[in-house]
TIKELUM-720256 format. One record per residue (C-alpha): residue number from 1; x, y, z. Coordinates in nm, 3 decimals, m for minus. Layout:
% TIKELUM-720256
   nr        x        y        z
  NUM        X        Y        Z
...
END
This chain:
% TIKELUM-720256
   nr        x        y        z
    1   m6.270   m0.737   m4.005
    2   m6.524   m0.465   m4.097
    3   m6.441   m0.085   m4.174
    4   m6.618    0.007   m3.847
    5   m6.488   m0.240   m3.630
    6   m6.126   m0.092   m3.718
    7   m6.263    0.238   m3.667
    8   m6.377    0.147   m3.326
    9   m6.023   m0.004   m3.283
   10   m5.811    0.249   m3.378
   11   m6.059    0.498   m3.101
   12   m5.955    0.265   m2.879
   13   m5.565    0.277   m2.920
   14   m5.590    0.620   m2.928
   15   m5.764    0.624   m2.623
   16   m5.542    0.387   m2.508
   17   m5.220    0.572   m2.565
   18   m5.310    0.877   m2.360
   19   m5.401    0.673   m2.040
   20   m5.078    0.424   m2.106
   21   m4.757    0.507   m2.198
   22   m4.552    0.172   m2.199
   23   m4.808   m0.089   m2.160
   24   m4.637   m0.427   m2.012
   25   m4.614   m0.729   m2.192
   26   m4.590   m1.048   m2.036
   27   m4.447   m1.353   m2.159
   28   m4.778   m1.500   m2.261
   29   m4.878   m1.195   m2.438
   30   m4.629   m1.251   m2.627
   31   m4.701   m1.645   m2.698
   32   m5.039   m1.554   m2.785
   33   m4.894   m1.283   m3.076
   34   m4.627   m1.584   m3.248
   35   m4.935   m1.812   m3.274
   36   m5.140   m1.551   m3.416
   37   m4.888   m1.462   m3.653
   38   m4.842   m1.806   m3.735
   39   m5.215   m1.936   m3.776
   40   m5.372   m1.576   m3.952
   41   m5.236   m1.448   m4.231
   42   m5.414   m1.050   m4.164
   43   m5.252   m1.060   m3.840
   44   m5.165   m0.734   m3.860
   45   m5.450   m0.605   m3.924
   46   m5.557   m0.782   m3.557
   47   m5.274   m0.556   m3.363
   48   m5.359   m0.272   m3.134
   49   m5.082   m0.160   m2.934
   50   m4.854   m0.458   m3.029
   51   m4.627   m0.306   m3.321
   52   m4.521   m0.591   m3.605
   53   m4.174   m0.543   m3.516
   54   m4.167   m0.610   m3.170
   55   m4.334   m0.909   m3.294
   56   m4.084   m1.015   m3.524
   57   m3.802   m0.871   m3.251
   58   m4.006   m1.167   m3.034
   59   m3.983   m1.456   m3.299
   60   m3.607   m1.395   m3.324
   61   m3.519   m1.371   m2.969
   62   m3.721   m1.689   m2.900
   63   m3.546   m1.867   m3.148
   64   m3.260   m1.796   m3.051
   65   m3.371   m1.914   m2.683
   66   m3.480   m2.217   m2.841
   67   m3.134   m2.316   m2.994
   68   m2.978   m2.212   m2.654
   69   m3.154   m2.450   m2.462
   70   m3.149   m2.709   m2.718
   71   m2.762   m2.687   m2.763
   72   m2.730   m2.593   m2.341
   73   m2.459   m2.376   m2.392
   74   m2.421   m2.084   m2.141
   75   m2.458   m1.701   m2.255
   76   m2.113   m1.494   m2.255
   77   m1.828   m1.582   m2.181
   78   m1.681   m1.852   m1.942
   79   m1.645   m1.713   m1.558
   80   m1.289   m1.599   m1.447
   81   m1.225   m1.784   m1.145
   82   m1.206   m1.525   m0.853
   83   m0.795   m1.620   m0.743
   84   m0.699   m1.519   m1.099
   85   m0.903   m1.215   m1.067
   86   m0.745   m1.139   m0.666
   87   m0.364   m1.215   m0.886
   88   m0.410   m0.942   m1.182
   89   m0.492   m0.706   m0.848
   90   m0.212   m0.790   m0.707
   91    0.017   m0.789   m0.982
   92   m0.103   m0.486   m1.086
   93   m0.089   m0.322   m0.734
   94    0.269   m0.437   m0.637
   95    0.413   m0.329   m0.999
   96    0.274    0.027   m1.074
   97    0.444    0.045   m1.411
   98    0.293   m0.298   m1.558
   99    0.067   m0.273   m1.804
  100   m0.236   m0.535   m1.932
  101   m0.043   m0.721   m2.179
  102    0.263   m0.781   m1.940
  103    0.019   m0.886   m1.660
  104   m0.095   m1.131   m1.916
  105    0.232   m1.277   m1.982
  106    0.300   m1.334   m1.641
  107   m0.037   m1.492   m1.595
  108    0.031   m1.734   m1.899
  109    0.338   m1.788   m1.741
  110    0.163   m1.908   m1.434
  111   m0.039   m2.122   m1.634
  112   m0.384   m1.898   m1.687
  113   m0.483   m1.835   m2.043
  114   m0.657   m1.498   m1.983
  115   m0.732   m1.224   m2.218
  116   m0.587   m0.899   m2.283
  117   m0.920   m0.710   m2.194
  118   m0.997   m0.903   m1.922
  119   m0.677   m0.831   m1.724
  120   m0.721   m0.482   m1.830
  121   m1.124   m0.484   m1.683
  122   m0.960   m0.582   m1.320
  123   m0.666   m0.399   m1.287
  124   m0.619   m0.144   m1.024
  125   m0.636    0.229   m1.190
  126   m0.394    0.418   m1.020
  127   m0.455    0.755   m0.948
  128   m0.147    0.861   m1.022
  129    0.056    0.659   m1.332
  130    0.324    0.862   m1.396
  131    0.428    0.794   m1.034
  132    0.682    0.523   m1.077
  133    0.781    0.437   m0.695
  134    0.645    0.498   m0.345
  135    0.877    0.617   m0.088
  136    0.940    0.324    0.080
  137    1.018    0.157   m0.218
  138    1.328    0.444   m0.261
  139    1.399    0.348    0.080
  140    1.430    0.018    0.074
  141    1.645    0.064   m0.270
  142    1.926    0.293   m0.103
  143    1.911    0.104    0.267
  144    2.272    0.053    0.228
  145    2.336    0.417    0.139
  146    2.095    0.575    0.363
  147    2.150    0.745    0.714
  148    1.916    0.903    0.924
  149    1.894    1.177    1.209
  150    1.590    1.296    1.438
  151    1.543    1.400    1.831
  152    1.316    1.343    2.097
  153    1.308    1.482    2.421
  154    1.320    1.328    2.772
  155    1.195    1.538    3.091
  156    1.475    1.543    3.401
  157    1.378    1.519    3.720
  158    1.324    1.872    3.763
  159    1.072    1.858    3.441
  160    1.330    2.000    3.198
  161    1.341    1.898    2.839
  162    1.693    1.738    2.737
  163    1.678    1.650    2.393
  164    1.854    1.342    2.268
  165    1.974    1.336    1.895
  166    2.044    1.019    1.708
  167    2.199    0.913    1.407
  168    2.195    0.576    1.252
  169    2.225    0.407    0.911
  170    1.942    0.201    0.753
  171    2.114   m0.097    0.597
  172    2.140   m0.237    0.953
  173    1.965   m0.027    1.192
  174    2.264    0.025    1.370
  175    2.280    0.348    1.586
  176    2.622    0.550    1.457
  177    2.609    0.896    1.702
  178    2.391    0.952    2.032
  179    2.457    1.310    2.227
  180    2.220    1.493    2.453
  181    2.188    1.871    2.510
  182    1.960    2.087    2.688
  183    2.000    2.378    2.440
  184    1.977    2.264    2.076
  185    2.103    2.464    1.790
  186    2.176    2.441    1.414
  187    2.504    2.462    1.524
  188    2.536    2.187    1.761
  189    2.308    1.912    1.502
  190    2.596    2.012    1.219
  191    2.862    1.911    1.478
  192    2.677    1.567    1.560
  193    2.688    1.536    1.200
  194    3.035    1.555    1.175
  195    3.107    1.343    1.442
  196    2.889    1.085    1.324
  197    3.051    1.080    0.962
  198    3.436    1.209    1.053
  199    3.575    1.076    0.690
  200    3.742    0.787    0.786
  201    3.468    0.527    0.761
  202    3.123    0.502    0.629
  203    2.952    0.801    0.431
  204    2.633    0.794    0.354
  205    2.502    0.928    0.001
  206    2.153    1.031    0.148
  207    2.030    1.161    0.481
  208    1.694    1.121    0.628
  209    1.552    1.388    0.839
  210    1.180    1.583    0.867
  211    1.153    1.945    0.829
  212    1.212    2.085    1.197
  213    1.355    2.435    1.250
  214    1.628    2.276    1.442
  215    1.782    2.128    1.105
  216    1.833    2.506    0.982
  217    2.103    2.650    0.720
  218    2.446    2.590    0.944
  219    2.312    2.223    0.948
  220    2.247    2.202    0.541
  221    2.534    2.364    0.464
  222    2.754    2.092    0.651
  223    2.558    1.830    0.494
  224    2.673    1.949    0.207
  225    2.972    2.029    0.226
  226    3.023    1.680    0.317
  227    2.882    1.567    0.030
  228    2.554    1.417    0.145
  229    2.236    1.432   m0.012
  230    1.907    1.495    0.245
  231    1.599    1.380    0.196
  232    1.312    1.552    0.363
  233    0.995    1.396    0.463
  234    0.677    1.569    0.384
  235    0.484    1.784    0.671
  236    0.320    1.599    0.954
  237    0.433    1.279    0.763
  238    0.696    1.092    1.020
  239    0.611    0.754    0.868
  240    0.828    0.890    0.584
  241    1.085    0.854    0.809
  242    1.005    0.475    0.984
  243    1.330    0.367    1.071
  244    1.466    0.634    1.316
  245    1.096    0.642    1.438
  246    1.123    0.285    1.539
  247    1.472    0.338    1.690
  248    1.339    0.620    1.898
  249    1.035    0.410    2.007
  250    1.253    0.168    2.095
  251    1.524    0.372    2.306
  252    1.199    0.535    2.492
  253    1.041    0.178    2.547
  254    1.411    0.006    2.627
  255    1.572    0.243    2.796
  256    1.453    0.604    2.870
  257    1.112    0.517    3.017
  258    1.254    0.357    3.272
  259    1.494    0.603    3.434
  260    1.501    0.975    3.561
  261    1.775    1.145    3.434
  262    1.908    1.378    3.655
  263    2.126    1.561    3.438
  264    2.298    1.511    3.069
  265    2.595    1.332    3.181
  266    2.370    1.077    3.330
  267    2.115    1.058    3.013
  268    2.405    1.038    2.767
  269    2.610    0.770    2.972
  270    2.264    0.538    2.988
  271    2.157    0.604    2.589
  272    2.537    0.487    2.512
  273    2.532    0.214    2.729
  274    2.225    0.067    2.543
  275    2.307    0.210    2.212
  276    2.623   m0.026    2.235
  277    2.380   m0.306    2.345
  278    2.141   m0.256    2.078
  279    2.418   m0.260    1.836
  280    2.580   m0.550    1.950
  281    2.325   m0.767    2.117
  282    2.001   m0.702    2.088
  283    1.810   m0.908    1.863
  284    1.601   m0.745    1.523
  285    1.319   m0.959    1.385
  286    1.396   m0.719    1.036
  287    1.753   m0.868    1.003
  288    1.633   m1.244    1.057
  289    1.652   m1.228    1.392
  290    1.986   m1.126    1.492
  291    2.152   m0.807    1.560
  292    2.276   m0.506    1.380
  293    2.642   m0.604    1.417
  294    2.576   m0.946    1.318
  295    2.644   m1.167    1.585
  296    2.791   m1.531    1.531
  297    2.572   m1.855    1.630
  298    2.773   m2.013    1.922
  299    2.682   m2.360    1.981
  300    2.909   m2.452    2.304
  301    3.032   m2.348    2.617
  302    2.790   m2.257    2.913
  303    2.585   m2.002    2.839
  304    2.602   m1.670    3.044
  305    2.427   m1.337    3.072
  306    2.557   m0.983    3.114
  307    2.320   m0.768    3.252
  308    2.282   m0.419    3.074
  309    2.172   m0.071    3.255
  310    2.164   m0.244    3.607
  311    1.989   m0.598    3.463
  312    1.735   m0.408    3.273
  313    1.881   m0.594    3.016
  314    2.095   m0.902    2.983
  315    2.322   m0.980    2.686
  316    2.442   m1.377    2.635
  317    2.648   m1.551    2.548
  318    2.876   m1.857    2.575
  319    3.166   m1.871    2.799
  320    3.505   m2.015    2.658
END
């Protein structure tokens, strides 16, 4: 190549550079460059905007795509299959404290052979890690030590509030105290308390209540002074307290819905009657279908029902 045919080159890729910035290169371009440096030995010397490098960068990475194809082995490594990836989310969500190389164990375990970095790429981050248990989960630990309290109101026949106050322990669901009252006081919930725990049978170590006014400091201080421990919900948060929720969904759906009281001897005598029914009759698909004082499976004798709150309800059983 002459002196002024380079010149008139090297005008060019100047030229060149100011109207393109990052000219593209397509496959053939760059077959045409690995036979050029192959068959000339000045190839260099040929190059305008093609850089020896990337030339050299292209001879590598096409032999290296020739020995892939020729051997047919797949780039990277093998796939995870997508249930082992949905079972390190799960393990890792239903066990906050659990960390990569446990998950691991328990996989290999199982029978997967995954790595350490691959269990740690799909685990759940939790927000939170120094959290160690959700509420429930406390719940659900202390069921059998656990009592809890709340109200709700029914409207009279004359459109006055009564409020209804309930007690009952979690292990079973089973309703311990019901007592109405039109005016309800600090006062009055502390005595419920008392009656509901009188120190001659079950104490509970905790009790579950939300943060109402009503539950003010003559209520805490007979709490404990019986030597009770209360757990509050957070604000606005009554699914921190499920279980009396439920019972008082259930009284309202069961019972209270479907009468007018027409005064607070007439509520309380119809929320006992079925608080005595729910206890020891009606059926709880949490406790495997039968009811919070377990009844026994009876298997002869003609079976008769009791009707409950007028035949509202009907208990059975079988006769002798």
């Amino acid at each position: 190549m002459t002196l002024p045919r380079v010149g008139v080159i090297v005008a060019e890729h100047a030229v060149y550079k100011r109207s393109v910035k990052h000219p593209n290169v397509t496959n053939d371009d760059r077959i045409f460059w690995l036979t050029v440096m192959r068959m000339l030995k000045e190839w260099r010397q040929a190059l305008v905007f093609v850089q020896p490098e990337t030339v050299i960068r292209w001879h590598r990475e096409g032999f290296k795509h020739f020995w892939r194809r020729k051997s047919k082995a797949k780039p990277g490594r093998p796939p995870i299959a997508v249930e082992v990836i949905m079972l390190i989310k799960r393990m890792s969500s239903e066990n906050v404290n659990w960390g990569a190389p446990r998950i691991k164990s328990e996989l290999a375990l199982l029978g997967y052979e995954v790595a350490e970095s691959t269990v740690a790429k799909y685990m759940l981050k939790h927000p939170a890690p120094e959290r160690t248990q959700s509420w429930m989960t406390f719940l659900h630990n202390h069921l059998a030590e656990t009592a809890a309290c709340d109200f709700f109101v029914v409207p009279t026949i004359t459109f006055q509030g009564l409020y209804c106050f309930v007690v009952m322990s979690l292990d079973r669901r089973r309703i311990l105290h019901v007592n109405v009252t039109k005016h309800p006081t600090a006062e009055w919930a502390a005595q419920q308390i008392v009656e509901a725990f009188p120190g001659d049978g079950w104490m509970p170590r905790f009790l579950q209540r939300d943060r109402d006014a009503i539950f003010g400091w003559a209520f805490r201080r007979k709490v404990k002074m019986l030597g009770i421990e209360e757990l509050v919900s957070a604000p606005k948060s009554p699914w921190q307290n499920p279980f009396v929720e439920r019972v008082i969904g259930t009284l309202r759906r069961d019972c209270t819905d479907h009468i007018i009281p027409l005064s607070e001897k007439h509520l309380l005598k119809t929320v006992l009657e079925y608080a005595n029914y729910y206890n020891e009759s009606r059926v709880h698909m949490s406790l495997e279908g039968n009811s919070p004082i377990a009844r026994r499976i009876e298997a002869k004798g003609e079976v008769v029902g009791e009707p409950v709150l007028g035949g509202l309800h009907h208990k059975y059983s079988r006769a002798a």
